[in-house]
Every structure is written in C-alpha cells, then in structure tokens.
N, C-alpha and C positions, 0 to 999 in steps of 0.2 A: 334901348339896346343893352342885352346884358353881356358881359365879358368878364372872362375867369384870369385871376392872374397869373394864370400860366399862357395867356394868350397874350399877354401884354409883354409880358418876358421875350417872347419866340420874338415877339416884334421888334425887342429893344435887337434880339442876335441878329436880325435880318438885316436891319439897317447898322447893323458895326455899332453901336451908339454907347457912350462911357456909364458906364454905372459907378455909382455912390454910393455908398451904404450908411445910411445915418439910421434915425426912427423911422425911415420911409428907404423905398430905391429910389434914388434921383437917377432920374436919364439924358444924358446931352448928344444929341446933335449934332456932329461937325461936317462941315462942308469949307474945305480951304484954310483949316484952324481956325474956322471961326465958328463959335456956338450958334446955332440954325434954331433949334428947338430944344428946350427944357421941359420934362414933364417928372412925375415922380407918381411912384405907386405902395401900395403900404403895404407892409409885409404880411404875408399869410398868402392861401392856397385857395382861399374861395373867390366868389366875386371879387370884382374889381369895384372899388367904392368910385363913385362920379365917372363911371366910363364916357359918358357924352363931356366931360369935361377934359379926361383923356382925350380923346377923338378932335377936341378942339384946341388942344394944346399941340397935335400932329398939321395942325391947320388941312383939314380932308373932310369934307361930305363926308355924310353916313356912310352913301354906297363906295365911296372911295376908300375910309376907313376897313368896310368889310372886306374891298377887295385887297387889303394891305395886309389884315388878319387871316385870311383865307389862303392866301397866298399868291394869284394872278399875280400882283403887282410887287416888284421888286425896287432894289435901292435905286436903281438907275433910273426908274419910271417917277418912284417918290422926289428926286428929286429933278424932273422934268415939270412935275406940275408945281412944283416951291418955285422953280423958276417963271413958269409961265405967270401965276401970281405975285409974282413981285420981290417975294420973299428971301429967294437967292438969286444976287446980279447975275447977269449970264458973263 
C-alpha cells in the first residue's frame, strides 16, 4: 500500500490526535486521557516510509485503513472498532 504524508497528516486531523514534533511527528491517540495509539511519521512531503507499519500501529485491516484514509470512516466508527477488539474498554 503506498501512502503520501500528506494522507497520514489528514488522518492524525480527523481523529483530534496530539502531535509532537521531534526528528519525526509523533502522533497520540487519546480516548478518556488515555494514550490508545502512538504512531510517528518522518518529515517530508513524499511517501510515507513503513505505511503498512503505519497501518498497524492504527490497529486496522488494510481495507479499514483505506477506508480511514479515504474518508468513510470517522473518529466515532475508529473507535467502535478499538473497542470491539479489545483495545478500548467499553
């Protein structure tokens, strides 16, 4: 799967998620002040380096990823399915 980081950006806006700014963006997660998911992505404008590893740091299937980035699925759906797997108590 290739992914630009400009698509990885939109995504940290979509879900509200804190950014960092170190040698990398760090992106966190919060669900109830509590850190859910950390990912981070390297600066610049092209590709996104380890997008499947992105993808798996969202904890989402491919096609759930795409529909994250595409745009179907919003914060309230992403975090129906963290919940369903376990990831966020209900």
């Amino acid at each position: 799967m290739q992914l630009k980081a400009r698509q990885v950006e939109k995504i940290y806006e979509k879900l509200g998620m804190e950014i960092t700014k170190t040698h990398h963006k760090l992106a966190f997660f919060r669900y109830n002040s509590k850190v859910i998911i950390k990912t981070r992505l390297s600066h610049g404008s092209g590709d996104a380096k380890a997008a499947d590893k992105i993808r798996q740091d969202f904890r989402l299937s491919e096609k759930d990823f795409c529909d994250l980035r595409d745009c179907p699925m919003d914060k309230n759906r992403y975090v129906e399915i963290l919940k369903q797997k376990g990831i966020i108590e209900n």
